[in-house]
N, C-alpha and C positions, 0 to 999 in steps of 0.2 A: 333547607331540607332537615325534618328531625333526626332525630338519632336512630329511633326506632324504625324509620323505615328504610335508614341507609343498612341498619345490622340487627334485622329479625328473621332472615333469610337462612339463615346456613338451615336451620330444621327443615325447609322446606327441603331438603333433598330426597327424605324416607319420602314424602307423599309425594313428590314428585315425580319417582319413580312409579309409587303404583299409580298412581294418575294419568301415566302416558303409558304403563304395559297392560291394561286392562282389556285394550282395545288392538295388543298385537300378535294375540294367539291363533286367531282365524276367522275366515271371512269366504265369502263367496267369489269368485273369476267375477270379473266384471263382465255384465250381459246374463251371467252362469242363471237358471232358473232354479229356484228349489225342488228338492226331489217333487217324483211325480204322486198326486192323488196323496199330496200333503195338503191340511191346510194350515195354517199358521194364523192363531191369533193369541196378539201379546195383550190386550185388557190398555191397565194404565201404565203399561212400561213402555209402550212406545215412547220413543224419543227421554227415555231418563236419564242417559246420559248428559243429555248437551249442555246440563247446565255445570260442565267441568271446573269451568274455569272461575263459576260463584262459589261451586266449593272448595277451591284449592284457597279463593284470597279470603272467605269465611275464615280458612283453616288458618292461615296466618297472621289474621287479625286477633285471633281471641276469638272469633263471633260465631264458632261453627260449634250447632249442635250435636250431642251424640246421634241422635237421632237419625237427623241429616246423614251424617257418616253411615249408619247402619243399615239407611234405607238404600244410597248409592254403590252400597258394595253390596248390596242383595242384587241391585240392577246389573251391577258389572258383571257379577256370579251368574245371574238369569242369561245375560245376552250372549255368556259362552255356551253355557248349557244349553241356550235354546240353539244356538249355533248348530252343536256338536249332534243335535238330536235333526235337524231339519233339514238338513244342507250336506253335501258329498263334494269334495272336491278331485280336482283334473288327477291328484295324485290322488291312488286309492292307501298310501300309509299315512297320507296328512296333505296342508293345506298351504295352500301360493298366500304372500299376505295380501295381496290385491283381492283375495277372494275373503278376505276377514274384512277388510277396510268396506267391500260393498255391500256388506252385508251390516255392518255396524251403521253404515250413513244411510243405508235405508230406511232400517225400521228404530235404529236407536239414539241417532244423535240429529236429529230433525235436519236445521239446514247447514250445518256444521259437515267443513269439508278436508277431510285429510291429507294433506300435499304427499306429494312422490316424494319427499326432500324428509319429511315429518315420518313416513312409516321406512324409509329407510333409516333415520335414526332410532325409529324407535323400535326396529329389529336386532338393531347393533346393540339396544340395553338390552334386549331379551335373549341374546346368545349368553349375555355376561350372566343374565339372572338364572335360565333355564337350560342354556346350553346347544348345542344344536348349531345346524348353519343360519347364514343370514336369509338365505333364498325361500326357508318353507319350515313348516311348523308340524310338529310328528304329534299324532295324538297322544304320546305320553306327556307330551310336553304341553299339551292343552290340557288333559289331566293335572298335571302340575301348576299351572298356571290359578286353577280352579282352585286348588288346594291350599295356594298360597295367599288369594283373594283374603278370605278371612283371619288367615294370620296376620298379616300387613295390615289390617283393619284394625285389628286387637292394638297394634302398637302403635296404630295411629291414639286411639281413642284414650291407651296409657298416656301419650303426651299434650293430648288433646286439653285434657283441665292444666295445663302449668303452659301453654302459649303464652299467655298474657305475662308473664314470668321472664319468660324468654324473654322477649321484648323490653326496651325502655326507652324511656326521655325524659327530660326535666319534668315536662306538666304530667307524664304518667305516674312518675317518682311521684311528686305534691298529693298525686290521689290516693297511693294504695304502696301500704309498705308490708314484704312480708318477713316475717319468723325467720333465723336461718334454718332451722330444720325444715321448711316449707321449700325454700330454694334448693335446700342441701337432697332431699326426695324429687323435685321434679329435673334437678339434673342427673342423677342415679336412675330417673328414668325414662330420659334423652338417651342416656348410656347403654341402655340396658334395652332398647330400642334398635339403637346402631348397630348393636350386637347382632341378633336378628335377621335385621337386612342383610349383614353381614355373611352369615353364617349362611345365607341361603345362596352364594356363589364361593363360599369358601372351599377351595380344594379344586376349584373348576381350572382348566387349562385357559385361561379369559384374557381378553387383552383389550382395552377401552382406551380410545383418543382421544385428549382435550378438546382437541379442535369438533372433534364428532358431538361432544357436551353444549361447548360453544353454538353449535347449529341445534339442534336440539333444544336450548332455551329457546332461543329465538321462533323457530318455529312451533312450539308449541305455546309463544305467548301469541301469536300470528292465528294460531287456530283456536284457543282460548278466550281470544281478545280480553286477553290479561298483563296487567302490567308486573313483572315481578319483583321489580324494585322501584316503582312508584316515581321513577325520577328519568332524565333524559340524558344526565351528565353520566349516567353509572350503566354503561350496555354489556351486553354478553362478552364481548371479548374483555373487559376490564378485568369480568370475573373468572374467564378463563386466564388471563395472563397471573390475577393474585393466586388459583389455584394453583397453576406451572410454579410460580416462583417459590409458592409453599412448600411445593414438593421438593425443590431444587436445591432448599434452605435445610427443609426436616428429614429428608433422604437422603440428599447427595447425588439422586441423579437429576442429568438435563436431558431430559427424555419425555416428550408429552406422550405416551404411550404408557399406559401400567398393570401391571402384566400380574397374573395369577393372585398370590395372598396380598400383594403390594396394594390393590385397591381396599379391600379389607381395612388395613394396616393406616391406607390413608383415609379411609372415612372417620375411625378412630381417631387418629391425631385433630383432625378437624372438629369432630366432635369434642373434644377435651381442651383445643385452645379454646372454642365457645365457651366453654364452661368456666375458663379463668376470666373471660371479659363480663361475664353475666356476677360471677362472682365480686368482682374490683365495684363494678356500678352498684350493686347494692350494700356492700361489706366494708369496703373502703373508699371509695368514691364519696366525699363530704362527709365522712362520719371519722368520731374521735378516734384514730388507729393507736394513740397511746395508751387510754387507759386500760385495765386490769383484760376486760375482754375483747375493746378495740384491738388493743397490741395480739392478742392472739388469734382472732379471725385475721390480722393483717400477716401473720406469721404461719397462718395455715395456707394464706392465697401465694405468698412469695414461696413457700416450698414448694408448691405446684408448677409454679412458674420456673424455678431452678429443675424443679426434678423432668419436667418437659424437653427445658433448655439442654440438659445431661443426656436426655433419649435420642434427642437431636442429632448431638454431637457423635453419640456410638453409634448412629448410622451410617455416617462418612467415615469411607474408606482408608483417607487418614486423620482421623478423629479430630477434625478442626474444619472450619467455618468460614471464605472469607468474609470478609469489613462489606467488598461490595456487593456480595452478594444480599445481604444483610438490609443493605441502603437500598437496593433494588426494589427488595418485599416492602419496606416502608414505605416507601416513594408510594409503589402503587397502592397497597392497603389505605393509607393517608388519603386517597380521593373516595373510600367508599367508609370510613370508619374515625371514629375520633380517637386519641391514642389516650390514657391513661397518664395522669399527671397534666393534662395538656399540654404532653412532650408534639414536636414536630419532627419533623424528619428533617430539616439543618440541625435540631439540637441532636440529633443522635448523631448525625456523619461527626459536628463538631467534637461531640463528648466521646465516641469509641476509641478514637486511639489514646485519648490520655486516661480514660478508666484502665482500659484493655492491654494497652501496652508499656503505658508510663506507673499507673498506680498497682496493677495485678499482672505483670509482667514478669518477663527473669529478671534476677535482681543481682544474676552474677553479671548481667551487661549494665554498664553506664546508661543513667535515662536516655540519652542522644543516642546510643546504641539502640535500643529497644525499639526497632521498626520492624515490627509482625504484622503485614497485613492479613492473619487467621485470628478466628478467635477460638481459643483450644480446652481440653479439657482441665487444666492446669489452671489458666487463666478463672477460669467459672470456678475450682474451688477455691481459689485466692479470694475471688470477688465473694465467697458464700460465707467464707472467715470473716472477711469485714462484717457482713453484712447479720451475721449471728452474733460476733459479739456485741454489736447494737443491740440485737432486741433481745438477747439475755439480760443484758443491764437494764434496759427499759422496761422489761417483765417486771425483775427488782423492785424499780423504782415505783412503779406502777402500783406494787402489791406492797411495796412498806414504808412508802413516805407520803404524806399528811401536814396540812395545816396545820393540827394539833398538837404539835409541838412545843414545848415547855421551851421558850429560848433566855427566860432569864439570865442563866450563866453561858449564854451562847460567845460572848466576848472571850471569858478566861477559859473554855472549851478549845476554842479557834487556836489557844495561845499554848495547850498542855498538851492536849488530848483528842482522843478519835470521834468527832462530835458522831458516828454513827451509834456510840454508848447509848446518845440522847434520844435517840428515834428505836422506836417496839418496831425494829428490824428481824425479817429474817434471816439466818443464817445460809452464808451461799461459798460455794468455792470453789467457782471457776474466774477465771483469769479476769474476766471483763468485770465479775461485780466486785474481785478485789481491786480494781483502778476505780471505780465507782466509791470507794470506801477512803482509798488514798487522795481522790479529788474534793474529798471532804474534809479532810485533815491539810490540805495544803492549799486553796485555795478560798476565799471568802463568798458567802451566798451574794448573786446579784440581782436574780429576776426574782417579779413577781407576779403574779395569774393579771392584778388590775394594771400591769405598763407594757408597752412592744419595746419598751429602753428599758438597758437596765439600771440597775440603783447603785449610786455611788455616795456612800457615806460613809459616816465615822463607824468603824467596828462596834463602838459600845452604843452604837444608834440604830442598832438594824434591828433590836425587840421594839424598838419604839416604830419604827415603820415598818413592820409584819415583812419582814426578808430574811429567810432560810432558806438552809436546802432541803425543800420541801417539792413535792412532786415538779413544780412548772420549773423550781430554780434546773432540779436537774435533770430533768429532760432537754432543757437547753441542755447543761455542762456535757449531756450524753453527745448530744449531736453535734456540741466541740471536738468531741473525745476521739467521735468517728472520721472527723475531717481531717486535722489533726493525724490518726493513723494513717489514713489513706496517704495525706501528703509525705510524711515522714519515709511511711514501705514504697512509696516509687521514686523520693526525688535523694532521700538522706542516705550516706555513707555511715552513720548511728544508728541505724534502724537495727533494734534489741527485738528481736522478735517474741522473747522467753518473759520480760517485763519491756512492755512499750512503751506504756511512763518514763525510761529511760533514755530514751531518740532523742537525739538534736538535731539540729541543722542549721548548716554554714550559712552566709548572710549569702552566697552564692549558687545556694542550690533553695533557699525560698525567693531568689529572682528566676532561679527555672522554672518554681511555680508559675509566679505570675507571667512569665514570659509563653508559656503553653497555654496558659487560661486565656490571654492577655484575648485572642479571636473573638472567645465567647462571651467574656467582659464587656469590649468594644459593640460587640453586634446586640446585645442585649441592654447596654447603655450604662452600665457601671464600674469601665474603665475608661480612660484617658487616653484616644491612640499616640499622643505626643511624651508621653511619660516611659520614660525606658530606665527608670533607677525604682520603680515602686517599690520591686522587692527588696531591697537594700535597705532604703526607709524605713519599711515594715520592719525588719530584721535589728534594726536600733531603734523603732518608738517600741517596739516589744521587749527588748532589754532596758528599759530606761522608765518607760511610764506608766507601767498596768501595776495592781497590786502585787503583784509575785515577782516585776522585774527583779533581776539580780544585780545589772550592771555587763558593761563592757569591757570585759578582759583582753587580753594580748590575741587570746585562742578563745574571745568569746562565741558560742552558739544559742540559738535559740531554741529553748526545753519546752519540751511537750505542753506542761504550765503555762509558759509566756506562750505558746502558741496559741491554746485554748484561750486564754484572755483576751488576744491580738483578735481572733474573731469576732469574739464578744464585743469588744469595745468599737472595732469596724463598723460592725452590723448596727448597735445601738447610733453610732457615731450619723449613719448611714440616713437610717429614719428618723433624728433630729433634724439634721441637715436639710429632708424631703418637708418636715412640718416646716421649716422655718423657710424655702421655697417659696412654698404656697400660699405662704402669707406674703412674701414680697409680691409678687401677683398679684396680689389682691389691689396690692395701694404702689407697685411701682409703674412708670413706662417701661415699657415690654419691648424688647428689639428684636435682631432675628433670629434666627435657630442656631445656637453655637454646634461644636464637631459634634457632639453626639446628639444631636438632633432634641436637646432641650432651647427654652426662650432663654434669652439673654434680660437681665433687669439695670435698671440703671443706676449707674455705680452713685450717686449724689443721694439718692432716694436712701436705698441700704446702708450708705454708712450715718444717713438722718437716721431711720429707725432701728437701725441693728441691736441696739442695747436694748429698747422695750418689746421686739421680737424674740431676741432670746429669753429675756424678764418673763414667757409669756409660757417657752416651752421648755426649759428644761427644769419641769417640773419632776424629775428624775434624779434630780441631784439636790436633794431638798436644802442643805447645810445651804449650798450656793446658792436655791433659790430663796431662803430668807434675807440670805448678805446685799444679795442685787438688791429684792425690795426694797433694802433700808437706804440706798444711794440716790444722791441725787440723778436730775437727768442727763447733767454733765459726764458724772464719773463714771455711770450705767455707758453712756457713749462710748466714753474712753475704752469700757469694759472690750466692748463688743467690736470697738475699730482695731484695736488689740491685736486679735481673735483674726479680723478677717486679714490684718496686715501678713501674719501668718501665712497667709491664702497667696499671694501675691508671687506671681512668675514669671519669666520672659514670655507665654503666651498672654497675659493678664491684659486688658485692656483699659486704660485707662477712665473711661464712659459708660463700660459695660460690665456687666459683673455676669459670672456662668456660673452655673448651679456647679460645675465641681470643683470651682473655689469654695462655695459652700460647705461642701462634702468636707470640704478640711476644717471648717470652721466648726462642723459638728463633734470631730474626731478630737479636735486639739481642743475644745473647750470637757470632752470628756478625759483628757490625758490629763491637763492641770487640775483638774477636780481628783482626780487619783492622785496627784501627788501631796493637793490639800491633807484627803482627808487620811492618806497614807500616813504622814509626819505628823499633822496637826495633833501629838496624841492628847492634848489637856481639851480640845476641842472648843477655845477661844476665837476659834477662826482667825487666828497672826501664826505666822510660822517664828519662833523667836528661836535664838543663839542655842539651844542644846538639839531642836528639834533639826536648825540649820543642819548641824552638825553629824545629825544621824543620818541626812539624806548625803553625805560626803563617800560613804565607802560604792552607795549604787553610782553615784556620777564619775570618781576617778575614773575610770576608763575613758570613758567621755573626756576630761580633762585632756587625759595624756594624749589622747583621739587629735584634738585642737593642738596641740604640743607638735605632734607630728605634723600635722599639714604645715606649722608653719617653721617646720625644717628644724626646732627642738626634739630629738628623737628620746632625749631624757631626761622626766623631769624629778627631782626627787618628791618625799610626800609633804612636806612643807610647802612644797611650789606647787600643787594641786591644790592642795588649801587654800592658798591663798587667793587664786585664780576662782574658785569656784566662787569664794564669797564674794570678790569682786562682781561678777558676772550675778547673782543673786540678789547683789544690793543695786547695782546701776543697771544690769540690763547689757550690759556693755562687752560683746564679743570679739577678743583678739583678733586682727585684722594684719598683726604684720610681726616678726620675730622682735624686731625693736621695743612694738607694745607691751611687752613683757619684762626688758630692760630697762623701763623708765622710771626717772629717779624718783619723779613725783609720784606713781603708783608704787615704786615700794614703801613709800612714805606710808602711803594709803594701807598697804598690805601689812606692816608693822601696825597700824592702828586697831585694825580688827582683829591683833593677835592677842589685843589687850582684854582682861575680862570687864573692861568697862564697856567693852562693844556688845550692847542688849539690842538689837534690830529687831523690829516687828514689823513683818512682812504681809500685807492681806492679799485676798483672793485676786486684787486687780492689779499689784505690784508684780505675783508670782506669774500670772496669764499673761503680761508685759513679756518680764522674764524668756515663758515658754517661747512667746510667738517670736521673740528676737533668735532663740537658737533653732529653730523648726525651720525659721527663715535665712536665716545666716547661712549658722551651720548647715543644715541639710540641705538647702539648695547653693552648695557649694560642692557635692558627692557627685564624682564621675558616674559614667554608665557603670564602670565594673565596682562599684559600691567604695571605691577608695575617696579620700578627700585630693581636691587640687592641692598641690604643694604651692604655698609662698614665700619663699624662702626670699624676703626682703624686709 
């Protein structure tokens, strides 16, 4: 089913109405004879109504002429007029509707026949519009009815040129795009329509049933032989059930019944969510929402949508919302409507309590505390904070950074100075574009418009491969920036609300991250359900291997910085990992569906070509991809068997390999390239004896880390010294408190204290290195992030 014929409907309401009260103002008794020594002749108006129901689905197609419209409401006008003039009903103040209804299917609607079921509904709209009881119709009220004929004409025929507007689908989209002031007028005058209709029972004492609506469609698609949503999955109670639950969500009451201004109130609301879904499809639905004027139509649709969501909320009595109410309207909206983002209704049940209550929550309770099943007005402007200082900063960014950028002295910038000196920046000063400013001073450009990975090289090489922070670098670092916040104000005990750049968090409150995510992960296929220490992990490869790590202290945390990186290098890690996949596929045997429902490859095949599959994609880390080239196809193996050894777990199979061993072989082959091109600073590609010695103050923690698990609780700085270089040169991770005691390595550890010890260390010694303590070390960390003790 398209799109446009699941959600072109809501407009039909205005002519819907005058298309079923045309014919409810009066009529003849059935049998009743027209006055006497009348004669009555209509010309070519006989039978002009019947073809109703070609012009209601003209009208909401696009394909109905003015003309069309202006001849049909002259006939609606004529056959009351001619009514009123020709005909005398049982009552002498007004008229039975049975005596309208025989008198329309005589002379006006040929063989078209008005059920008992259909003119009682359609008395019950004309109390709402004109007033009066249901049993009979007063000649004022046919006067009015007459009066109102070409009003409601007039607003049809204002919304009449922008239907096709209304409407969309992919193949409509491909035909015909418009202007937004084109869209922005023809929904000002949908609006302005509403009003009208509105306006013409506003103030009436009225009260209108869903369920009376509900029969009502239906019967009059039954006397129309019209289909009004063009489909069989989608019937009248669908739509009376999403209308109830609308109201039940945007009002607060549970009441199918709506009573006096309330309908008003709700044709309005209705009309204006329209307006945000016709908005999203043409203004941000595939189109650039970052740049200069993307970011700002995407910024005018989201305050719509806040400022709706806020009308919402002041409706209910106690100004909140619940969760299930919320899933309810989804739920059913989801079978008539596509949702925005290609979100579903599991991703919304999934994501509301940890947006709503873990991330924009009270933040005097503990995350685990934080079970609100409402969603409040507090909550929404927490979520509007986030969500503004994104797109201030990305305004920023949008409107002052360029390609064009002079990065010559982009290196000794990086190392003094506030590289925004370098970019014809506006001047700004609110909160978000001053961390936009400080993420430029404290971190290094990684992305660039031509990679989905980003670029990991030596500092004084990034003018030679066009990487700055220029609009795409930080557009990412923005949307680091915002995840990042989010995670810090729901899960961190540091959450600095005054400078957020300041937040940490414990290596046990980024496993509550993942441990809350861990559902949406799993079900969407990018976590592990066997994995119960990720966050831990994260939490030390974030202090240890990204450009900004600082290292692991006593009271180490992970800073806003290393968080921001930790995702950057995930995500890039992420889509290496999926290219290098896809290529095993290609040339491995294929087994069966591992836990998360990817193919299994065969473990014999990938460790034959793992080093000329990564040779092929980490074109991203350029320094590395020249060193691979120059290797034989031996040491290229080596390179890459390394790498996946890293990989390797108590669930690992010995025959089978799983794409999220991979995932790690993407991650850790971007972690050692950071610590390359991190150290390497003469950029020889060998790590040697002074550069060894600079990477010593971010790994002591780590040292002492190892110290402890194996029951050494203190080591002096001599004895991390020694230990690391050991561990550098051979690869060789302490396994036992004795290892540390032995005579013949301190032999070893007095040798390399000597300045005759010049090591030169290359990219497949140090990836060695990595994958032995990624694999050692970290998979030797309990569930609660501590290491096992061995005190033997």
């Amino acid at each position: 089913m398209s799109f446009s014929s699941r959600l072109k409907r809501p407009i039909s309401f205005v002519s819907f109405v005058v298309f079923t009260i045309l014919f409810a103002a009066c009529s003849l008794k059935v049998g009743e004879n027209p006055a006497e020594n009348t004669n009555i002749e209509f010309g070519n108006k006989v039978g002009c109504l019947s073809n109703m129901g070609i012009i209601v689905k003209k009208l909401l197609d696009g394909e109905l002429q003015d003309a069309e419209l202006e001849e049909f409401s002259e006939c609606a006008v004529y056959s009351m007029q001619s009514f009123e003039k020709y005909t005398v009903g049982e009552d002498p103040n007004g008229y039975h509707p049975e005596e309208i209804r025989h008198f329309l299917q005589l002379y006006f609607l040929k063989d078209k026949t008005i059920s008992d079921e259909l003119l009682k509904q359609i008395m019950n709209v004309k109390v709402v519009v004109l007033g009066g009881g249901e049993t009979n119709i007063t000649r004022e009220e046919l006067k009015d009815f007459i009066h109102l004929v070409p009003v409601w004409k007039d607003e049809i025929l204002r919304v009449n040129r922008y239907v096709k507007i209304y409407q969309w689908s992919e193949s409509l989209k491909l035909k015909r795009e418009y202007p937004k002031h084109v869209v922005d007028t023809a929904l000002v005058a949908l609006k302005s329509s509403i009003m009208t209709v509105v306006e013409t029972f506003r103030g009436k004492d009225i009260e209108y049933d869903l369920n009376d609506f509900e029969t009502l469609i239906h019967e009059f698609r039954v006397f129309a032989n019209w289909n009004l949503i063009n489909s069989d999955s989608i019937s009248e109670s669908l739509l009376k059930e999403i209308l109830y639950k609308f109201r039940v969500v945007s009002f607060g009451v549970e009441d199918t019944k709506i009573r006096g201004r309330e309908l008003g109130d709700f044709l309005n609301e209705i009309g204006s969510w329209f307006g945000i879904l016709v908005k999203y499809q043409y203004f941000v639905k595939g189109k650039d929402i970052l740049g200069v004027e993307g970011v700002s139509h995407f910024n005018e649709w989201v305050i719509e949508v806040f400022k709706n969501i806020a009308t919402a909320l002041s409706r209910q009595s106690d100004k909140k919302i619940e969760y299930t109410k919320l899933i309810s309207l989804a739920e059913s909206l989801e079978k008539m409507i596509e949702f925005p983002f290609g979100l579903k209704t599991e991703d919304i049940k999934d994501a509301l309590p940890i947006v709503l209550e873990k991330m924009t929550g009270d933040r005097r309770l503990s995350p685990k505390k934080r079970v609100n099943p409402f969603f409040d007005e507090k909550q929404l402007y927490e979520a509007f904070k986030v969500y503004n200082s994104w797109f201030e900063a990305q305004l920023y960014i949008s409107k002052s950074f360029t390609h064009s950028t002079d990065q010559a002295n982009l290196y000794s910038q990086m190392q003094s100075s506030d590289i925004a000196s370098s970019f014809a920046v506006e001047s700004g000063t609110s909160q978000s574009i001053d961390e936009i400013k400080k993420i430029i001073r404290h971190i290094p450009p990684l992305h660039k418009k031509t990679s989905k990975k980003i670029i990991l090289v030596e500092l004084k090489k990034l003018y030679e491969y066009d990487v700055s922070h220029d609009y795409y670098d930080l557009t990412e670092m923005n949307f680091y920036r915002t995840l990042v916040r989010l995670a810090t104000r729901g899960y961190a005990s540091n959450f600095n609300e005054d400078d957020i750049l300041k937040s940490t968090m414990t290596s046990s409150e980024l496993q509550s991250v993942y441990d809350d995510l861990k559902p949406i992960g799993v079900k969407i296929g990018i976590m592990d359900p066997r994995s119960d220490n990720a966050g831990h992990r994260s939490f030390i490869e974030s202090n240890l291997f990204t450009y900004v790590s600082n290292g692991l202290g006593e009271k180490a945390n992970m800073n806003f910085f290393e968080g921001m990186l930790l995702l950057a290098y995930l995500k890039s890690g992420s889509t290496l990992s999926r290219e290098i996949y896809n290529d095993f596929l290609k040339i491995c045997e294929q087994g069966s569906l591992d836990i998360r429902g990817e193919i299994k490859v065969k473990r014999s095949c990938v460790e034959s070509h793992i080093g000329e599959i990564l040779l092929k994609n980490v074109v991203n880390m350029p320094s590395l991809w020249v060193y691979l080239s120059s290797l034989s196809q031996a040491t290229l193996g080596y390179y890459g068997n390394s790498l996946l050894a890293a990989s390797v777990s108590k669930n690992s199979s010995k025959t089978w390999v799983e794409k999220a061993e991979l995932d790690v072989v993407g991650v850790v082959a971007h972690y050692s390239e950071s610590i390359m091109t991190r150290f390497n600073i003469n950029g020889d590609n060998y790590l040697q004896r002074e550069e060894v010695n600079a990477a010593i103050p971010l790994f002591a923690g780590f040292i002492r880390e190892m110290g402890k698990k194996l029951c050494m609780d203190s080591m002096d700085d001599q004895r991390v010294i020694d230990v690391f270089r050991h561990i550098v040169e051979t690869g060789e991770i302490p396994q036992s408190k004795g290892w540390i005691h032995n005579w013949q390595l301190y032999q070893e550890f007095k040798r390399r204290r000597k300045q005759s010890w010049n090591p030169q260390f290359d990219r497949v010694h140090i990836t060695s290195v990595l994958a032995a303590i990624i694999g050692d070390f970290m998979g030797s960390l309990s569930n609660s992030g501590h290491l096992q003790r061995q005190c033997n």
